[in-house]
C-alpha positions as CSV (number, residue, x, y, z in Angstrom):
1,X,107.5,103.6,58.9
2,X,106.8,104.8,62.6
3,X,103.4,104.7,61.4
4,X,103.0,101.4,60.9
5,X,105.0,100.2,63.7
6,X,102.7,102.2,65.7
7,X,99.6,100.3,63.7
8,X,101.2,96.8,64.5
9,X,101.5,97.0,68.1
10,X,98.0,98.7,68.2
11,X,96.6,96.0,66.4
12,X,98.8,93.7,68.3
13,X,97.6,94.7,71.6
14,X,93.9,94.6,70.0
15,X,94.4,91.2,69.2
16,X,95.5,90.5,73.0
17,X,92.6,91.6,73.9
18,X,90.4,90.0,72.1
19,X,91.2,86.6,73.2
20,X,90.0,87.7,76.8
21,X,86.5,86.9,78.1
22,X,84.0,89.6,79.0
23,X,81.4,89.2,81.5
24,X,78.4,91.6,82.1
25,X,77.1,91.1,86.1
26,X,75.6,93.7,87.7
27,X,76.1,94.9,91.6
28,X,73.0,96.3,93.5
29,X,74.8,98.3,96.5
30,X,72.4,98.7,100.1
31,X,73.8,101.9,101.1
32,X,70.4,102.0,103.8
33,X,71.8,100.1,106.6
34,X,75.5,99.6,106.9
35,X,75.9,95.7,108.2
36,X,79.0,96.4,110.2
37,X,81.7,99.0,110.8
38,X,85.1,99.5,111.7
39,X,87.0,101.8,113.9
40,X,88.1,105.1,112.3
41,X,91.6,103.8,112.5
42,X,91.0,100.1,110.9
43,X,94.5,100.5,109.4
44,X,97.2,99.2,111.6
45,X,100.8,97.7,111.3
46,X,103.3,95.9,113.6
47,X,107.1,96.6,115.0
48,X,108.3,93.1,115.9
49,X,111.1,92.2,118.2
50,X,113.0,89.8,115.9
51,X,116.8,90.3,115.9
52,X,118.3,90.4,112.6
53,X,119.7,87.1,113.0
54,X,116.0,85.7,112.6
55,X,116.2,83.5,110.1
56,X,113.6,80.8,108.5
57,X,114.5,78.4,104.9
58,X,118.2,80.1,104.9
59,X,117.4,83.9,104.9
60,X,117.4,86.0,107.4
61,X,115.2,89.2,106.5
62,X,114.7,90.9,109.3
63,X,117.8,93.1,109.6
64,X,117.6,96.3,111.9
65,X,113.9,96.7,112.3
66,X,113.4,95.2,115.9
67,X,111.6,97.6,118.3
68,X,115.2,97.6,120.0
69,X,117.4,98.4,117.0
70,X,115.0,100.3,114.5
71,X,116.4,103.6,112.9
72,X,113.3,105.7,114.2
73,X,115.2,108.8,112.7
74,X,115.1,107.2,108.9
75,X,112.3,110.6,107.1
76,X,111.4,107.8,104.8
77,X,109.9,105.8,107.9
78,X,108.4,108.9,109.5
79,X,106.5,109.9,106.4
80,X,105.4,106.7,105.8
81,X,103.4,106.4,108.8
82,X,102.6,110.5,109.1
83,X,100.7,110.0,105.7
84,X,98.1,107.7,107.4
85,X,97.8,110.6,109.8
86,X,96.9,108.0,113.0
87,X,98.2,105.2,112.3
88,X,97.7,101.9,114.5
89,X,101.2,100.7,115.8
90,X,101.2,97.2,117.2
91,X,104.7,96.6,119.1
92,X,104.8,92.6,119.7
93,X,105.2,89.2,118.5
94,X,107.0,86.2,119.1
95,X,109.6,87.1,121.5
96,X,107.2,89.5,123.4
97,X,106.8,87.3,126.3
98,X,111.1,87.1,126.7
99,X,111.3,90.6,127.2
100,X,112.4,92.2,130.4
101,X,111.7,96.1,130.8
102,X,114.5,97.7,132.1
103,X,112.8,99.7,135.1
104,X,111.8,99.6,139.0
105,X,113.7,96.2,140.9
106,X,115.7,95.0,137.5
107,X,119.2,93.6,138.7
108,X,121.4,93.3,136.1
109,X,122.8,93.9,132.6
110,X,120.5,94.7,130.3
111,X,121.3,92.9,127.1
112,X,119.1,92.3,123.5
113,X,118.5,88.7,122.4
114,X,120.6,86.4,121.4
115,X,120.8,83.0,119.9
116,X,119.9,80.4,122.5
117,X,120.0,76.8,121.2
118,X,117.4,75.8,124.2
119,X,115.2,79.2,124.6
120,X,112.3,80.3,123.5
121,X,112.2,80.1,119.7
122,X,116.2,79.5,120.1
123,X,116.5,82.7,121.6
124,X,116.9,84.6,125.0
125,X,115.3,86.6,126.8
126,X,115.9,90.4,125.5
127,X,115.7,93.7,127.4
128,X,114.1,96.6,126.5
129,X,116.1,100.1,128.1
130,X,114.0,102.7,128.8
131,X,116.0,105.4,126.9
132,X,115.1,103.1,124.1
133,X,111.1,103.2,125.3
134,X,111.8,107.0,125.3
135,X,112.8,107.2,121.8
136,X,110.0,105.1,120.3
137,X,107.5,107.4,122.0
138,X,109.0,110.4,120.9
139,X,108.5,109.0,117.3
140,X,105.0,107.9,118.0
141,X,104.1,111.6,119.3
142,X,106.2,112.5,115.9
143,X,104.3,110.7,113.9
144,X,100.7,110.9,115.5
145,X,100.3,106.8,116.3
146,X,98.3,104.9,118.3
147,X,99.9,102.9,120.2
148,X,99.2,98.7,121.3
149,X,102.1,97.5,123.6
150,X,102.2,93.7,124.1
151,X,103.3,93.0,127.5
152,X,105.3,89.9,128.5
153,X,102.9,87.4,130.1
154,X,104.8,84.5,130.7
155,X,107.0,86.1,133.2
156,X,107.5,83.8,136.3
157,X,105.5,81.0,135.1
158,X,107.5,77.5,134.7
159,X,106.9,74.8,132.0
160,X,105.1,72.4,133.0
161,X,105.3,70.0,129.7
162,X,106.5,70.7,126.7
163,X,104.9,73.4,125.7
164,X,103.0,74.2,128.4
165,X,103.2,77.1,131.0
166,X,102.0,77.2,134.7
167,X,101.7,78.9,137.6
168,X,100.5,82.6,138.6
169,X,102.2,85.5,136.1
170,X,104.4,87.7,138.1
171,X,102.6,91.3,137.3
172,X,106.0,92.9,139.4
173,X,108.4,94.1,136.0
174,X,104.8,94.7,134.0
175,X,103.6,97.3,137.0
176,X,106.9,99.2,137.4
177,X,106.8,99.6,133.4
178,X,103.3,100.6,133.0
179,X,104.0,102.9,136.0
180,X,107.4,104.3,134.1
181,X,105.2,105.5,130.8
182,X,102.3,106.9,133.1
183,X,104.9,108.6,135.2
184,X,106.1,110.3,131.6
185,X,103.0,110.8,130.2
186,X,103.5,109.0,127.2
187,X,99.9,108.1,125.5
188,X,99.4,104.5,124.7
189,X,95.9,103.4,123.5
190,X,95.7,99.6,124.6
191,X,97.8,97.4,126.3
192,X,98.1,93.4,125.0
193,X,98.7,90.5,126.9
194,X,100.8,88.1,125.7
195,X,101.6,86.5,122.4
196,X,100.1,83.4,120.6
197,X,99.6,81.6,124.0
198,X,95.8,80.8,123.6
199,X,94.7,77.2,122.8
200,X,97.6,75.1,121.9
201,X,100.1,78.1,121.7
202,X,103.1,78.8,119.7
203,X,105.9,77.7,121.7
204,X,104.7,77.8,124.8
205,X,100.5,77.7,126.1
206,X,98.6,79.4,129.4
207,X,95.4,77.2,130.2
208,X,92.4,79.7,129.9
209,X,91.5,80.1,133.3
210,X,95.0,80.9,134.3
211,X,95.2,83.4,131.6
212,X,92.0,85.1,133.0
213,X,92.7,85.7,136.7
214,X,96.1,87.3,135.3
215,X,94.5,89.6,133.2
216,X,92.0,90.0,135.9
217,X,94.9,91.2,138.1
218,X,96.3,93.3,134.8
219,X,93.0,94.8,134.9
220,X,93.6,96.2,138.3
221,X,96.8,97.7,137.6
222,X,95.6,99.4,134.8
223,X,92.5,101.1,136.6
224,X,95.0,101.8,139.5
225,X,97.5,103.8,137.4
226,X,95.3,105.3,135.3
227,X,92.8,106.5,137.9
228,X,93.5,110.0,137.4
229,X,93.5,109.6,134.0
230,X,90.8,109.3,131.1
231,X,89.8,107.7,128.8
232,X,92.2,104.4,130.2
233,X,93.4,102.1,128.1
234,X,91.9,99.3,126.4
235,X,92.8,95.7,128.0
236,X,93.6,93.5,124.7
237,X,93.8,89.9,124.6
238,X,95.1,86.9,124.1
239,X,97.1,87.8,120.4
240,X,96.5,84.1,119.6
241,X,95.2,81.7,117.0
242,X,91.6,80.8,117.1
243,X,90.7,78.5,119.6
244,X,86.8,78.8,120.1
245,X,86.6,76.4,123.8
246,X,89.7,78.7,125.0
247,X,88.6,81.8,123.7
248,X,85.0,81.2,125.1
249,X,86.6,79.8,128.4
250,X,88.2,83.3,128.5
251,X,85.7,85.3,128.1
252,X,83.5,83.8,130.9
253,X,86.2,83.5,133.4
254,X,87.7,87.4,133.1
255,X,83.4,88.5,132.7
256,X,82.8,92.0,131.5
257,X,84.3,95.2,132.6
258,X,88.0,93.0,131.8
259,X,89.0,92.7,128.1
260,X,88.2,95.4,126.0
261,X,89.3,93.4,122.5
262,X,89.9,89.8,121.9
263,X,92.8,89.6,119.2
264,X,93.3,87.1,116.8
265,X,96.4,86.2,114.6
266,X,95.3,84.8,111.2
267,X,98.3,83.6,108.9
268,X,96.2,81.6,106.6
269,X,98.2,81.2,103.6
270,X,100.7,78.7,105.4
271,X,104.2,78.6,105.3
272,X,106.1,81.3,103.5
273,X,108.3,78.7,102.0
274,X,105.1,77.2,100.2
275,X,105.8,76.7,96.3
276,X,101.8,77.5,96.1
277,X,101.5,80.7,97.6
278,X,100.6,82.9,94.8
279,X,97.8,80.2,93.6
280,X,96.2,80.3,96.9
281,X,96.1,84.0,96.9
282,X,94.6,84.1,93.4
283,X,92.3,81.1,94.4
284,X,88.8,83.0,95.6
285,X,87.8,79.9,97.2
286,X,90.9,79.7,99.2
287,X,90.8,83.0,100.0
288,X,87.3,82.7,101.0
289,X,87.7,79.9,104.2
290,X,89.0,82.8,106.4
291,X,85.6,83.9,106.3
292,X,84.9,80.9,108.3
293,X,87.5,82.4,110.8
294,X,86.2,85.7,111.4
295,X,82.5,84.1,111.9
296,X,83.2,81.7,114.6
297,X,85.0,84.8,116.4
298,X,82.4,87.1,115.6
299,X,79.3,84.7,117.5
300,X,82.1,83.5,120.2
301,X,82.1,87.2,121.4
302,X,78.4,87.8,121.0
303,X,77.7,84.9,122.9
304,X,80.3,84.7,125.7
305,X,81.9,88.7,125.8
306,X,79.4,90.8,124.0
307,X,81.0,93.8,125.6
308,X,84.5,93.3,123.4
309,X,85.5,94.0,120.2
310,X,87.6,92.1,117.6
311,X,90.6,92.6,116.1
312,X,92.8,90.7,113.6
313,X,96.2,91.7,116.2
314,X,98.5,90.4,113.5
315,X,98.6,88.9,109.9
316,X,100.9,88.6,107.7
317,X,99.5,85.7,105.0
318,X,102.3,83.2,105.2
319,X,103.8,82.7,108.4
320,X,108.2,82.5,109.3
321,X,108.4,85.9,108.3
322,X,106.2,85.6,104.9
323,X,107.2,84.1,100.9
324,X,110.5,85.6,99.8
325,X,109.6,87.8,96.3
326,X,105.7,87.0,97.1
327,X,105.0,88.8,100.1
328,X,106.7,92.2,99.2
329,X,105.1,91.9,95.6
330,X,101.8,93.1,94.0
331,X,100.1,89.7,93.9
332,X,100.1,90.3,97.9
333,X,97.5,93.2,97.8
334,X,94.7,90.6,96.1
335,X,95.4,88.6,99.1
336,X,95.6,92.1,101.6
337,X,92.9,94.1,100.3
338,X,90.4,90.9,100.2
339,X,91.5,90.4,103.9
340,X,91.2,93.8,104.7
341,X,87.5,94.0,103.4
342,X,86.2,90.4,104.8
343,X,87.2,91.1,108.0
344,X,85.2,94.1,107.9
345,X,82.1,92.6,107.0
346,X,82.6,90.2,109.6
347,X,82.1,93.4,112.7
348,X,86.3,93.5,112.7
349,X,87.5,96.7,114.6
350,X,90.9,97.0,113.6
351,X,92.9,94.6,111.7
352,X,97.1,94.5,112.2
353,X,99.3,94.0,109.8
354,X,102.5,92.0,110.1
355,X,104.5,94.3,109.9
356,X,105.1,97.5,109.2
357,X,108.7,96.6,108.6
358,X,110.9,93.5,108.5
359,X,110.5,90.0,106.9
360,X,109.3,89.8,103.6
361,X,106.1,90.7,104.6
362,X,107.2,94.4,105.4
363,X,104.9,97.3,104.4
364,X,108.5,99.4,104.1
365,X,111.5,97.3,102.9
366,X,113.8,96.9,105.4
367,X,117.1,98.5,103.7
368,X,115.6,101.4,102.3
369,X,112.5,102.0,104.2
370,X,110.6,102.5,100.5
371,X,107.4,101.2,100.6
372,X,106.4,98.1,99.4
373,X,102.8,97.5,96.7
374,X,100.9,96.4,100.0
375,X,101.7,100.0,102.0
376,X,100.2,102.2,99.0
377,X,97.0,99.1,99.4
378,X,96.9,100.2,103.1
379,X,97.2,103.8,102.5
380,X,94.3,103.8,99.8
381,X,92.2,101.9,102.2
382,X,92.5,104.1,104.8
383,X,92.2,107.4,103.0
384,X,89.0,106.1,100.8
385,X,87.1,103.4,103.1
386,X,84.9,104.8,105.7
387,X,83.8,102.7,108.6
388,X,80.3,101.8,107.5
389,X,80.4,98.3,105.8
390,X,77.2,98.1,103.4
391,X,76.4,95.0,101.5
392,X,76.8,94.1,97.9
393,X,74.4,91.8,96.5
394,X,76.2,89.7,93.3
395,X,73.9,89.0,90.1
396,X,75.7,86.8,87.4
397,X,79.4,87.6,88.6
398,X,82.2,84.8,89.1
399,X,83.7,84.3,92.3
400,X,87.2,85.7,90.6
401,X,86.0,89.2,91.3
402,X,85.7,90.1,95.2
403,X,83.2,92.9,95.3
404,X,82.9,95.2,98.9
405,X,81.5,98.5,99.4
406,X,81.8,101.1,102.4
407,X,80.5,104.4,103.0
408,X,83.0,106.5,101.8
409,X,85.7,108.2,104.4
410,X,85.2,112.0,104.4
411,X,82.6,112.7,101.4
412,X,79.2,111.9,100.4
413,X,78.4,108.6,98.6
414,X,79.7,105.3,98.3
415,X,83.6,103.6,97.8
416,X,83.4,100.0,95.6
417,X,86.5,97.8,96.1
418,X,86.8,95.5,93.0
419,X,89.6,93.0,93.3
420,X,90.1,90.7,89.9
421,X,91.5,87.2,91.0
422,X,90.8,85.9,87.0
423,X,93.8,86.0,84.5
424,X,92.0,86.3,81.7
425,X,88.1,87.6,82.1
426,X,87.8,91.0,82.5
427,X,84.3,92.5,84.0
428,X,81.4,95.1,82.9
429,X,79.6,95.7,85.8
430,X,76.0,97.5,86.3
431,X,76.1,99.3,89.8
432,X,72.6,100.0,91.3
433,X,71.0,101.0,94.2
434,X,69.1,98.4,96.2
435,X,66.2,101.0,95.5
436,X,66.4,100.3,91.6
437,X,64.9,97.2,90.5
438,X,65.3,97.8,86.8
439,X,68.1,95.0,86.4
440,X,69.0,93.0,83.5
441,X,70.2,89.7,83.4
442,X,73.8,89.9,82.4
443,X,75.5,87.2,80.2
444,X,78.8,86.3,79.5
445,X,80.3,86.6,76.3
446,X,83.8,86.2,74.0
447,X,84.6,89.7,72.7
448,X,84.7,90.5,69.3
449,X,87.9,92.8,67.8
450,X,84.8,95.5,66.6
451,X,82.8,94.7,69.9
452,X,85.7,95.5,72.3
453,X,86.9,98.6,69.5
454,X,83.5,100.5,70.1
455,X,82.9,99.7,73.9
456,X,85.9,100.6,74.5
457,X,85.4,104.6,73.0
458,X,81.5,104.5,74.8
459,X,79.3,105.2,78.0
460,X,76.2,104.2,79.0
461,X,73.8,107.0,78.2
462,X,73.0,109.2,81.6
463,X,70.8,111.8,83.2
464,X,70.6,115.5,82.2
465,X,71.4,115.9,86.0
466,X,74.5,113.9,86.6
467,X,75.9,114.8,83.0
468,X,78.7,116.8,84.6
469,X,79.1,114.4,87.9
470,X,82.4,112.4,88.0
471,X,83.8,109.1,90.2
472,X,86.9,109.0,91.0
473,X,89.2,105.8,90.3
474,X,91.8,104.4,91.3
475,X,93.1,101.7,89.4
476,X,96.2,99.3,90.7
477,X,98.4,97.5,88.1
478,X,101.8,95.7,88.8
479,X,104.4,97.7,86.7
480,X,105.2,95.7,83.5
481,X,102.1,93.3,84.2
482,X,104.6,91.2,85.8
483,X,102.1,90.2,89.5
484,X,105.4,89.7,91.3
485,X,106.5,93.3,90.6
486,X,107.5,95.2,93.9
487,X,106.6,98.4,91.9
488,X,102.8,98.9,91.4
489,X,101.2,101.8,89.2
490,X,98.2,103.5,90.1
491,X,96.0,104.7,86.9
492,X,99.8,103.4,85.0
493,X,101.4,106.2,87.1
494,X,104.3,104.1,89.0
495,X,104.0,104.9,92.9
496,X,107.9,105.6,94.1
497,X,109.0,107.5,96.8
498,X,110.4,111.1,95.5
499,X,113.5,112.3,95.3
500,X,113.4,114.2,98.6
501,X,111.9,110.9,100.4
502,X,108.1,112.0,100.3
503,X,105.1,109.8,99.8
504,X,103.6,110.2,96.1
505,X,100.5,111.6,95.4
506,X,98.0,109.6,94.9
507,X,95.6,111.0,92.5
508,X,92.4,109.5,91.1
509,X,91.4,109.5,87.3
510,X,87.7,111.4,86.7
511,X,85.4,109.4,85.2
512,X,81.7,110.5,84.4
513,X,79.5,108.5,87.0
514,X,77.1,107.4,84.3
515,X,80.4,105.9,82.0
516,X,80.6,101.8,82.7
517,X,82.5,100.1,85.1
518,X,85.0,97.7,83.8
519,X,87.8,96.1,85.6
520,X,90.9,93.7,83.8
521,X,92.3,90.9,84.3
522,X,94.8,90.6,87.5
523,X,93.7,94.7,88.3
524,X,93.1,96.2,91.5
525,X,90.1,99.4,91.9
526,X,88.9,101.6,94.4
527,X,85.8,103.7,92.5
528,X,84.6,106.8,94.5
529,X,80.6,107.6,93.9
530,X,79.7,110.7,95.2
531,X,75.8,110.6,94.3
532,X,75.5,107.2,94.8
533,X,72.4,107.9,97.8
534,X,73.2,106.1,100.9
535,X,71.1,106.9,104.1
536,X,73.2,105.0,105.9
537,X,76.4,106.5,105.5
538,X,75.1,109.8,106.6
């Protein structure tokens, strides 16, 4: 009787998969020339100040994961980040230019935000203690970071209009501060100016001129109290939305030797409240304006600043804090990982996401610190992709499957990101070299119950000499099939936290490199080739 019941959900599942489509397309790989790369550390994630009476649509899911109130002592926290080994920390965001650093000529009592019916997003200004700056950098140190610090740069500016900020920015509370962390020898990589003021801002916005004899004078502070100290800090700015006159305007009033990084926020899946989200994120031709985006910054720079680099200083996909049961799901890493590898190609240094914890777009939930699908995403990223972004030519495949290739991080050969947008085609794919020119036209087809039976016990035949050669893959499935899942498997293996707190394993399956490539419906892969040849990479 088991017998049979075992037969009809065989045959059952069989019968499931029979009524997908199959498409052959093939993917020759230039592994010769990379087209762009990355820093080392492409991987980075943001602390926010947002109390945890931040609310947006009638929840309120920040809790205690403010840069003022976050439990820095949680192991599940300190893990998380330790397992990238240097991760990129971005502290900032909204309320970054209300806060008051509690050093040097501060009068006064030094109190967090609070609800403010007429401030700043409807808040106060906040203060930041500098027992409280102590702690965080002794869990950076702990936990290896790197360190972006978004200074306040609206301070002693007045509104002119609604929405609009003049006057000169008082560098006083900024210079006592940066003097405080030299003074302690704490390490921070780059220091940010200001927060989504560029163009027409986000609550408030600094004309471009303005903005660049302040960072001019920034620039001066920092070369002051760094003198005896090398390499300096980077001088990152403006942590806006793209504006290409302003951010051109920038660039040639600050010249070269100033900004070291022009950041921009990108939150291009709208409004977390947005009914849609999960259909834009499985729509490739949504997905693929922001290319747009990251273009027009890319030649903006190369015209105007080509001594800076570009960085995507915060994203989180939908904005007010991200869609509730989306954003903390697996459907999120087609939207992350497609982001992650665009920007790439487009000469993106680092890319920041919003956040590391807090809102629904947290890496880490914000209760019990266990990591979300999109941190074991970031975490495969930054252990398998090397900096070296190579080009993937596309012969007869659909735009539901996103393609990208890097030199891989650590190893010889290639790493193939395969991301499959469709619901119901799943992919054979041919890999080449751009050196082999032996391609066959691919074609799509409706598989057969025998025809999907025998591919699916065969391989492609190979060479004696790679016979015994294996890829490594790494497959990413949403437990249950369900794509709003906050528990994703890897190779079916559910990823979870263990007992004791520590980050899973993440162990590949061993394929033989010759075997084909395949990818489901609504999957996820990172594929390892070691022989692939790639002068590039080397």
């Amino acid at each position: 009787m088991e017998f049979f019941a075992s037969l009809f959900l065989f045959l059952a599942s069989i019968s499931a998969i029979s009524a997908q489509y199959v498409q052959e397309s093939e993917l020759v790989i230039n592994g010769t020339l990379p087209i762009s790369h990355t820093d080392a550390n492409y991987i980075c994630a943001t602390i926010d100040w947002w109390p945890d009476d931040k609310c947006n649509y009638n929840h309120c899911p920040w809790g205690s994961s403010s840069a003022l109130n976050l439990d820095l002592s949680n192991p599940i926290l300190t893990k998380a980040v330790q397992a990238f080994e240097h991760l990129r920390i971005r502290v900032g965001g909204s309320l970054q230019d209300q806060v008051v650093y509690d050093v040097g000529g501060i009068s006064g009592p030094c109190h967090p935000f609070i609800k403010l019916k007429w401030g700043l997003f409807g808040f106060s200004k906040g203060c930041l203690r500098m027992d409280r700056w102590d702690e965080l950098n002794q869990f950076f140190v702990k936990t290896r970071s790197l360190v972006t610090f978004g200074l306040n740069a609206l301070r002693g500016r007045h509104q002119i209009r609604k929405g609009v900020w003049g006057g000169s920015w008082n560098s006083s509370n900024a210079h006592d501060f940066i003097k405080y962390t030299v003074s302690k020898g704490y390490q921070i990589h780059s220091w940010e100016f200001g927060n989504e003021l560029s163009g027409n801002g986000v609550g408030a916005m600094v004309h471009a001129e303005q903005y660049g004899n302040d960072l001019i004078e920034l620039r001066g502070i920092i070369d002051n109290l760094y003198r005896r100290i090398q390499p300096k800090p980077l001088l990152v700015a403006p942590g806006g939305f793209f504006d290409k006159e302003w951010f051109a305007k920038l660039l040639k009033e600050t010249g070269s030797q100033i900004v070291n990084v022009m950041t921009l926020h990108m939150y291009n899946l709208g409004p977390g409240i947005d009914p849609n989200l999960v259909k834009k994120i499985l729509d490739p031709h949504f997905l693929s304006r922001a290319s747009i985006t990251f273009s027009d910054l890319h030649q903006i720079i190369k015209t105007n600043g080509p001594w800076a680099s570009s960085w995507i200083g915060e994203s989180g996909g939908a904005y007010n804090s991200g869609g509730l049961h989306v954003s903390d799901t697996f459907v999120n890493s087609f939207w992350y990982l497609d982001q992650l590898a665009m920007a790439a190609k487009f000469h993106t240094q680092v890319y920041c996401r919003q956040s590391l914890i807090g809102g629904n777009y947290g890496l880490l939930s914000k209760t019990t610190f266990a990591p979300n699908p999109d941190y074991y995403s970031a975490l495969l990223w930054n252990r398998l992709m090397g900096t070296g972004v190579l080009s993937v030519e596309r012969r007869s495949v659909g735009p539901h499957l996103r393609t990208y290739a890097h030199c891989s991080k650590g190893k010889a050969g290639i790493t193939l990101l395969l991301i499959n947008l469709s619901n119901q085609t799943e992919f054979r794919l041919s890999i080449h070299n751009i050196l082999n020119t032996n391609l066959v036209t691919p074609k799509v087809t409706k598989v057969s119950f025998f025809h999907k039976l025998k591919s699916t016990f065969s391989w492609i035949g190979s060479k004696s000499t790679d016979a015994k050669l294996t890829r490594e893959e790494y497959r990413l499935t949403p437990q249950g099939g369900d794509i709003k899942s906050k528990t994703m498997l890897l190779n079916g293996i559910p990823l979870m936290v263990t007992k004791t707190g520590e980050i899973p394993q993440m162990k590949p399956a061993f394929v033989n490199v010759n075997s084909p490539v395949s990818i489901a419906p609504l999957n996820i892969k990172f594929i390892q080739f070691p022989n692939f040849q790639a002068s590039g990479c080397k």
